[in-house]
C-alpha positions as CSV (number, residue, x, y, z in Angstrom):
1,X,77.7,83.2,92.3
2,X,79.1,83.4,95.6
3,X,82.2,84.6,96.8
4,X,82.1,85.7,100.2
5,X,79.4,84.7,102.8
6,X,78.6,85.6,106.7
7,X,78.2,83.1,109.7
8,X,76.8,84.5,112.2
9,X,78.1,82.6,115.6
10,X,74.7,83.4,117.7
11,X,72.6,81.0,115.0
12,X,75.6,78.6,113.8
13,X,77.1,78.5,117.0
14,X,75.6,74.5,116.9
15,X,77.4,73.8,113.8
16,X,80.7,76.2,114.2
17,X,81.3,74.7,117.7
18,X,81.1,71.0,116.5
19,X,83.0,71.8,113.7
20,X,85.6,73.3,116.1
21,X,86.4,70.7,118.3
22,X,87.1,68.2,116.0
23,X,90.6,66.7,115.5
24,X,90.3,67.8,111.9
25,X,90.3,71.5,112.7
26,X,93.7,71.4,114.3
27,X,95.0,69.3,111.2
28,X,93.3,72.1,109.5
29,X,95.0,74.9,111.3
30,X,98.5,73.6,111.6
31,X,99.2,72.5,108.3
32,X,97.3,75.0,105.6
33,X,97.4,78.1,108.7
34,X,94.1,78.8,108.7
35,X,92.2,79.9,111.8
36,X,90.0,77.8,113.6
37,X,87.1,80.5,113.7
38,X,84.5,79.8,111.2
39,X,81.9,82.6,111.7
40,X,81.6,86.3,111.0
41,X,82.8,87.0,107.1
42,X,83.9,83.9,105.3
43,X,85.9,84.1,102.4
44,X,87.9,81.7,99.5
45,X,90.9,80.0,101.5
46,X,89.0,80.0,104.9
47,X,87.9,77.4,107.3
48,X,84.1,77.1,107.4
49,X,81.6,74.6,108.6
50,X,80.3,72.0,106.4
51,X,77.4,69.4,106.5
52,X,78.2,66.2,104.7
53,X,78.1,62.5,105.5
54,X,80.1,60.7,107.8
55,X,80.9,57.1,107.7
56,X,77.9,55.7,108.6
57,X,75.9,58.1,105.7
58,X,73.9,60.3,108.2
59,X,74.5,64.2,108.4
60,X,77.8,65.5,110.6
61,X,79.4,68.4,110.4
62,X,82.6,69.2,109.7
63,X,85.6,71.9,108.9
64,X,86.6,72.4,105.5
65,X,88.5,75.1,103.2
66,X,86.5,76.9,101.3
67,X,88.4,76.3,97.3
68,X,89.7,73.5,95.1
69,X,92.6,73.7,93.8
70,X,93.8,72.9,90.3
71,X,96.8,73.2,88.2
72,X,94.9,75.2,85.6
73,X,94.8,78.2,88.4
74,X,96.9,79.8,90.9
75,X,93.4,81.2,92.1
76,X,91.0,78.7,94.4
77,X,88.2,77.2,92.5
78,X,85.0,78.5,94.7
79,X,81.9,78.0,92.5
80,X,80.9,75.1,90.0
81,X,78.4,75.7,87.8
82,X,75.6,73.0,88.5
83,X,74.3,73.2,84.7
84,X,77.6,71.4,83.7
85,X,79.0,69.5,87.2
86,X,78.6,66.2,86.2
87,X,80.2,66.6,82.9
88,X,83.7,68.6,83.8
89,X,86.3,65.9,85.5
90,X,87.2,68.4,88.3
91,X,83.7,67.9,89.6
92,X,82.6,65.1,88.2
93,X,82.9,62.5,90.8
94,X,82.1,65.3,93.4
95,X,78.6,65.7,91.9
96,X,78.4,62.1,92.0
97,X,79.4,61.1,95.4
98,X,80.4,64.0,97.7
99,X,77.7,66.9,98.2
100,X,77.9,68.9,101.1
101,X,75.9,71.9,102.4
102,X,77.4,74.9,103.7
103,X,75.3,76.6,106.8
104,X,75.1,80.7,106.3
105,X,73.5,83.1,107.6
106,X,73.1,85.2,104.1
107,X,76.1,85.7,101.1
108,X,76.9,88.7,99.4
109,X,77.0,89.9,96.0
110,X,78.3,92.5,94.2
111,X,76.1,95.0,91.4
112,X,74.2,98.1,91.0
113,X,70.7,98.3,91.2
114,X,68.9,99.0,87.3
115,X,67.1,102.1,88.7
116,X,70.2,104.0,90.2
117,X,72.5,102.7,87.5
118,X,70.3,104.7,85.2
119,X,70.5,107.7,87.7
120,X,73.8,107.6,87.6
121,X,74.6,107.5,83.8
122,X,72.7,110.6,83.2
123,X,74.7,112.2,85.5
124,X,77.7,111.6,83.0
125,X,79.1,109.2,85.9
126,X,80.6,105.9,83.7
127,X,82.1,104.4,86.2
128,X,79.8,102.7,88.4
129,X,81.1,101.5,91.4
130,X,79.3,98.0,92.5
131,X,78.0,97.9,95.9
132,X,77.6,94.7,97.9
133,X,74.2,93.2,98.8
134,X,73.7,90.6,101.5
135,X,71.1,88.0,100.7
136,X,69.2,85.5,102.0
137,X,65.9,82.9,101.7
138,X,62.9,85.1,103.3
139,X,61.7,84.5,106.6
140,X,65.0,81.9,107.2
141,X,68.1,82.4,109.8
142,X,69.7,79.6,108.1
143,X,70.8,80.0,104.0
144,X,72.2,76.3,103.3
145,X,74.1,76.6,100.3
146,X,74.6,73.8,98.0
147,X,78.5,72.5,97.2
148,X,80.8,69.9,96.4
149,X,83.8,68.9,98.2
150,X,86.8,66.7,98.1
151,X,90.0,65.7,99.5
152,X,93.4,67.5,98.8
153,X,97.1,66.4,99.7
154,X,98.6,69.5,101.7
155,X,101.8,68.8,103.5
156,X,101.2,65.0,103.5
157,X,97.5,65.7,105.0
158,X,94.1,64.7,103.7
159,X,92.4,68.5,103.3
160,X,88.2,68.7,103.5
161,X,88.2,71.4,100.7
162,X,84.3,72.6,99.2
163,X,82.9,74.6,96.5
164,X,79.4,75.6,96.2
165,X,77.4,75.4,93.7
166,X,76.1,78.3,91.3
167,X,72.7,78.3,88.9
168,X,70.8,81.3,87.1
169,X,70.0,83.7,89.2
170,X,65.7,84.9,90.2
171,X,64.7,88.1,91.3
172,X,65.5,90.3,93.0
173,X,69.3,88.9,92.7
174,X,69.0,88.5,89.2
175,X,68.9,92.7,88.9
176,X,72.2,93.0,90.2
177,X,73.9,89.7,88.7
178,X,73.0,86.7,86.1
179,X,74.1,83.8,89.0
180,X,73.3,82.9,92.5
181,X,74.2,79.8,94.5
182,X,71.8,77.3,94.9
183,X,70.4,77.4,97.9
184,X,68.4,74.4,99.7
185,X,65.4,74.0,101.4
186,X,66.0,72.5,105.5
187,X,63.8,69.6,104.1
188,X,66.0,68.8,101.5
189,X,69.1,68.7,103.2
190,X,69.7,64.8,104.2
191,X,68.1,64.1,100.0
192,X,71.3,66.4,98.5
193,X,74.4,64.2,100.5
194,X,72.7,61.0,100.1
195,X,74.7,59.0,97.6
196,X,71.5,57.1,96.6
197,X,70.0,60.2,95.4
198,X,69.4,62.0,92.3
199,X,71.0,65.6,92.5
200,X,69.6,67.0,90.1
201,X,66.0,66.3,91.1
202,X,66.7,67.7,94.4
203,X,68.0,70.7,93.1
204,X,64.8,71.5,91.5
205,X,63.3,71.9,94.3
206,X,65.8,74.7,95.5
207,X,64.8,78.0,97.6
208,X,64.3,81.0,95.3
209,X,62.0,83.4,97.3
210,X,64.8,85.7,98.4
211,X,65.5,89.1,99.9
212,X,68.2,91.3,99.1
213,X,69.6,94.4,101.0
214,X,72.7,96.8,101.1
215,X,74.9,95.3,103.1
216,X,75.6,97.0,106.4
217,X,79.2,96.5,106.7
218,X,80.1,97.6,103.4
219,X,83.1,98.4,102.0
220,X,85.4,96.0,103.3
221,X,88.3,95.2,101.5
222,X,87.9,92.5,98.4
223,X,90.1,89.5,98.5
224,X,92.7,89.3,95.4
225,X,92.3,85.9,95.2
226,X,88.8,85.4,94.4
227,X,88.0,82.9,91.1
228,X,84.2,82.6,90.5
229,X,84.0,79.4,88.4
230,X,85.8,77.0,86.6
231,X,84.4,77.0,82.9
């Protein structure tokens, strides 16, 4: 899964500045009171750069908020399971006609490592407290993460929102949790938003050689908010 990511401004400074000066970040900012700042930790409900097709088809970039919304939650919709996204209605014509990417530089997750979970039970300790990983494709400044997105009503404004997509997780991730996003390959990237495409066959093809390391800035305060998938 994916519930938080980082954006770091000295490699995404090309998409976060683009993404900035747009029109559509000021719509963004005025009417759902969002920040126009897009890097550092990114979270449900923020603004955050997103790859997806303009008119003409080809590749722009562009701010969106990072959530659906739907009446059968008072919590943002961040992750869609890719296994069932072209069945569920809420992402159904999503799946089929608006894929995005999301540019990162890693996302986190929370869990506890097999090995010191086992140290830590012996020690008659129960409660394990989860510490937070930041991940990331090897070798890559760039994880591109995989999502829908779609166009709310907010205040009588057309709202970019996105969710990204989830899959089973690989090692090492899968030691600490049984999801991951599904991350894409640079290659790849123009195939996944093309309408003419076949999703699915792209996503096979997804990134799954990954790293995984404490994160450095940990603990920071977890949002309230945070709904991991719409089953």
């Amino acid at each position: 899964m994916c519930t938080w990511f980082y954006a770091d401004r000295s490699n995404l400074s090309g998409f976060i500045d683009r993404a900035g000066r747009l029109p559509l970040a000021e719509t963004i900012m005025n009417v759902m009171a969002k920040p126009v700042k897009m890097w550092g930790n990114i979270r449900p409900t923020d603004m955050a750069a997103v790859l997806a097709p303009n008119k003409q088809g080809n590749m722009a970039v562009f701010p969106m908020i990072w959530g659906f919304n739907h009446e059968s939650s008072d919590k943002p919709l961040v992750n869609c399971r890719i296994e069932t996204a072209d069945q569920k209605a809420l992402w159904k014509d999503s799946w089929l006609n608006r894929r995005c990417i999301i540019p990162a530089s890693w996302y986190y997750e929370w869990g506890v490592l097999p090995s010191e979970a086992g140290i830590r039970i012996e020690n008659d300790q129960p409660k394990i407290k989860k510490e937070k990983f930041a991940i990331q494709p090897e070798g890559a400044e760039i994880t591109y993460l995989a999502g829908l997105y779609r166009f709310e009503e907010h205040y009588g404004a057309q709202i970019p929102m996105f969710t990204v997509l989830t899959r089973e997780s690989v090692a090492p991730v899968s030691d600490i949790h049984d999801r991951m996003p599904l991350i894409l390959g640079k290659d790849d990237l123009n195939e996944w938003i093309s309408k003419d495409s076949d999703p699915r066959k792209v996503a096979k093809k997804a990134v799954t050689n990954l790293v995984m390391e404490k994160a450095k800035d940990y603990p920071e305060p977890k949002p309230a908010f945070m709904q991991l998938e719409f089953e």
